[in-house]
C-alpha positions in Angstrom: 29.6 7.5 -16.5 28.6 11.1 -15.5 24.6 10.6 -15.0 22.2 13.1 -15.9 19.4 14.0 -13.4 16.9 14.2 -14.7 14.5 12.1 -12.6 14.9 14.7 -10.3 12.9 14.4 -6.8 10.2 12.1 -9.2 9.0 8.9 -7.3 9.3 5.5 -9.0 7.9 2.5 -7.6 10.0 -1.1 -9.4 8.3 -4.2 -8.6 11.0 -7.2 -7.8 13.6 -4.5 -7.7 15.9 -6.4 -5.2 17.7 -8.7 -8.1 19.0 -9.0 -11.5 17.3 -6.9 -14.0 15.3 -4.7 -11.3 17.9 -3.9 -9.1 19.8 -2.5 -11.8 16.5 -0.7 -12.7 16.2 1.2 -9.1 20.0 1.8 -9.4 19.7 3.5 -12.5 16.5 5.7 -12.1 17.9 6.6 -8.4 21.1 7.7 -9.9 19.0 10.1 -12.1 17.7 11.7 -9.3 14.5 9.9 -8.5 12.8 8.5 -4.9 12.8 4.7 -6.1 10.8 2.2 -3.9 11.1 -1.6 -4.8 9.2 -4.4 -3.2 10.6 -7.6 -3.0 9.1 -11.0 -1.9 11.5 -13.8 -0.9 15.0 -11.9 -0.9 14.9 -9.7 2.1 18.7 -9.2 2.5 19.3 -8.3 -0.9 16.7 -5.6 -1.2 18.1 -4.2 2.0 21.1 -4.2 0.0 19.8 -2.5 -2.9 18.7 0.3 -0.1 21.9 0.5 0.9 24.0 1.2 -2.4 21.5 3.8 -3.4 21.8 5.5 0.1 25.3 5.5 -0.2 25.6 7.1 -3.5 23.2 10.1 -2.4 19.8 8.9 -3.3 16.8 7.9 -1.7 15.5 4.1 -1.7 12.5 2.5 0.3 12.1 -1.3 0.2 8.5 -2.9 1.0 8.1 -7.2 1.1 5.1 -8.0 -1.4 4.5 -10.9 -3.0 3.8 -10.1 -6.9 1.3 -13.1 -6.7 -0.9 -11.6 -4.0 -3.1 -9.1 -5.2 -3.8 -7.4 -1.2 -0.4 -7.6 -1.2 0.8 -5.3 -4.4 -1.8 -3.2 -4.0 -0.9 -2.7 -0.2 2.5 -1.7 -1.1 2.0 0.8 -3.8 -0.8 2.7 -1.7 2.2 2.6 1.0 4.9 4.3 -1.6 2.0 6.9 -2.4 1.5 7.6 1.4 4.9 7.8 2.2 6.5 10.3 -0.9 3.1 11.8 -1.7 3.0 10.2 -5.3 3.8 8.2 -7.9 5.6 9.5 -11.4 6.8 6.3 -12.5 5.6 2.8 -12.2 8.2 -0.1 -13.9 6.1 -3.3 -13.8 9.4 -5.4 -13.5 8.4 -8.7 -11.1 8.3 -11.6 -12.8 8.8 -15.3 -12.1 9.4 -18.4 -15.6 7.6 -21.5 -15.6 9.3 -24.0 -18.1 8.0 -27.2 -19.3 5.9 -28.7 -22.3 2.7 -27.6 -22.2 0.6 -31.2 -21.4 3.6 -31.0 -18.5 3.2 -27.9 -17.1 1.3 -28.4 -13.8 -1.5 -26.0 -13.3 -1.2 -25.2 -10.1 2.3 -23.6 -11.7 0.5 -22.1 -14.4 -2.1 -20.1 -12.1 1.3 -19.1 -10.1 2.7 -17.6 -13.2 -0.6 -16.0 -14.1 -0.8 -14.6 -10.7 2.7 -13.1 -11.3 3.4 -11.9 -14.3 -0.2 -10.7 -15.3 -2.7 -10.0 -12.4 0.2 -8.9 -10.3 1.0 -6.2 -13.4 -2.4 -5.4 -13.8 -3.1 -4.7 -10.0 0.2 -2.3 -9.4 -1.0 -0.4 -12.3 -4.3 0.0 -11.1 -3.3 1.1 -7.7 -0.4 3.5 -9.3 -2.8 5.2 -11.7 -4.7 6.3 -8.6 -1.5 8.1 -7.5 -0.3 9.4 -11.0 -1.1 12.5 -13.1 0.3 14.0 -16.3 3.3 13.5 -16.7 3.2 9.7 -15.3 5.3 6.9 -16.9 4.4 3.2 -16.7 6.9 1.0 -18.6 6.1 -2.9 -18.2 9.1 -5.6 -18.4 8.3 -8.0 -21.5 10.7 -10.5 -23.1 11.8 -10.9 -26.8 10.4 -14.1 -26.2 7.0 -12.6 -27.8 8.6 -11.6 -30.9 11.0 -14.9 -31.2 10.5 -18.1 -29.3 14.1 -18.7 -29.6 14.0 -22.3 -27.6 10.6 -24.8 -26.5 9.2 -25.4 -23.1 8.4 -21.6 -22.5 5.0 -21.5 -24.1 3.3 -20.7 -20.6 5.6 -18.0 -20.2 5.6 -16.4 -23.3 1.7 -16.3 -23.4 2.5 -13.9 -19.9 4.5 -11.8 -21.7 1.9 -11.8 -24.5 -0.7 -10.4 -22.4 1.7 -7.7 -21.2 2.0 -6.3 -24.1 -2.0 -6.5 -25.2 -2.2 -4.6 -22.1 0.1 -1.7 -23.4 -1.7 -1.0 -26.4 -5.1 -0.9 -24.3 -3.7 1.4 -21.5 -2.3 4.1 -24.4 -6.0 4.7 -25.5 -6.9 4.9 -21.9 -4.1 7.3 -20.7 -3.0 9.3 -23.2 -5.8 12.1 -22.9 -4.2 12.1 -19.3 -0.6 13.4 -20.4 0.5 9.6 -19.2 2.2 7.0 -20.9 2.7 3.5 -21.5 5.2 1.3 -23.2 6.3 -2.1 -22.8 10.7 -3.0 -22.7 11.1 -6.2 -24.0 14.9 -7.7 -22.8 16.5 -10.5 -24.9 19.0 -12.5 -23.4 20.2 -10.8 -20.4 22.4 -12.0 -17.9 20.0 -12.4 -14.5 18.7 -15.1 -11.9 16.2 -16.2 -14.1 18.6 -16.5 -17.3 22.4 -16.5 -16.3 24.3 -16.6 -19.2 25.9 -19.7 -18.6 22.4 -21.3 -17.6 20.4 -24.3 -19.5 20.1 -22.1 -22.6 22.8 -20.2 -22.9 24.4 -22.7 -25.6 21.7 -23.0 -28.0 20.9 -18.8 -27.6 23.8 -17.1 -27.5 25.2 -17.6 -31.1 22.2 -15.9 -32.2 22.4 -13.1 -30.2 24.4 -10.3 -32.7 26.5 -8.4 -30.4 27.9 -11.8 -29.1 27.4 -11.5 -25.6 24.3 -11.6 -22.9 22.4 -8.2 -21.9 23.1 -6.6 -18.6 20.5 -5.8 -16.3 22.2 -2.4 -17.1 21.5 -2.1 -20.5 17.7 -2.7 -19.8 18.1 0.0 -17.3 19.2 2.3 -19.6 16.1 2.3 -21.6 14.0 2.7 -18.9 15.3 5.6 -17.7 14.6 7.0 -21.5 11.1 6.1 -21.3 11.0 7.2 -18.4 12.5 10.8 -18.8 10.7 14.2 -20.3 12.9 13.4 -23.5 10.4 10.3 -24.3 7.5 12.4 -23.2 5.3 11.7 -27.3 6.4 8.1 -26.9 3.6 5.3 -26.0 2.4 2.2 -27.2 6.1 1.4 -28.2 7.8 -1.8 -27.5 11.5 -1.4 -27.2 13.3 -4.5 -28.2 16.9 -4.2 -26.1 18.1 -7.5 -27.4 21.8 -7.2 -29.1 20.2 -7.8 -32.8 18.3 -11.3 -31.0 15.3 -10.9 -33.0 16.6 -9.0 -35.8 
């Protein structure tokens, strides 16, 4: 696939960009021509990695270690990405960790780590990017379909993450948009990943609902990032774009 560029010399900061879903994120806005830093937390050798193939293929890729859960930490590194390429143009809120179990199971300690995660962690990066960001900026946040179709139980603590995510989209449009930036949320069905392989737990139960018949790729998520976060997408905000294969349909 001939890529188009562009993303050209933009700077675009992925949170958990070392695996899965992320990595193909970085890969994909790289490729378009932008400076993409990822942090990572606990998988070192495969950010380095990441690095690496985006190196090789022409681009430029910094990785930083911060733990989504640690506030100091996230707002550490994206005051680093700013300090190091001058900016930020695009911010993809993509770390996020799953906590499954019934609710009166679900130990809290767990539940504050998945609050700490997928929600503070969001809200912090974003804070920190906006004071980096002008007109022009993109924020796009990583939801689920889960939101829109609880399509198996035990993922009520996760789901009510991903909730908040998207409450937090709508509120950041009003904010923004007299600011030329804008905000909208990606919300991946099924996709093939660490967190959801497609031969996982669930796969039975959710594949034969899934329309196209097969899993996501982290790929096809990337691909509508790199819309949103393009000039083409420039009078779109506030939407949530379900990339699902027909999962919620």
């Amino acid at each position: 696939m001939d890529t188009i560029r562009n993303l050209q010399d933009k700077v675009a900061i992925v949170t958990g960009g070392s695996r899965s879903i992320g990595a193909a994120i970085a890969r994909r806005l790289a490729a378009q021509g932008a400076k993409v830093a990822i942090t990572y937390n606990a998988s070192p050798d495969k950010a380095d990695a990441v690095v690496r193939e985006i190196e090789a293929a022409g681009g430029h890729a910094i990785a930083l270690r911060a733990d989504a859960g640690n506030p100091e930490a996230v707002r550490s590194a994206v005051s680093a990405v700013a300090e190091r390429l001058g900016r930020i143009d695009i911010l993809v809120n993509n770390a996020g960790i799953s906590v499954l179990g019934e609710p009166t199971e679900i130990a809290f300690e767990d539940f504050q780590r998945i609050l700490a995660v997928n929600v503070t962690g969001l809200f912090v990066a974003t804070q920190e990017a906006l004071r980096h960001m002008g007109s022009g900026g993109r924020i796009i946040h990583i939801g689920s379909s889960m939101v829109r179709y609880a399509a198996f139980p035990t993922a009520s603590a996760y789901t009510l993450t991903k909730g908040a995510v998207t409450g937090f989209t709508r509120g950041l449009v009003r904010d923004l948009g007299p600011k030329g930036i804008t905000v909208n949320t990606v919300h991946p069905g099924p996709t093939d990943s660490d967190m959801n392989p497609a031969d996982g737990a669930v796969a039975d139960f959710v594949k034969p609902g899934i329309a196209m018949g097969r899993y996501g790729q982290g790929s096809d998520i990337a691909a509508a990032v790199a819309f949103l976060a393009s000039d083409e997408a420039a009078f779109v905000s506030g939407a949530e774009l379900l990339v699902d294969g027909g999962f919620t349909a």
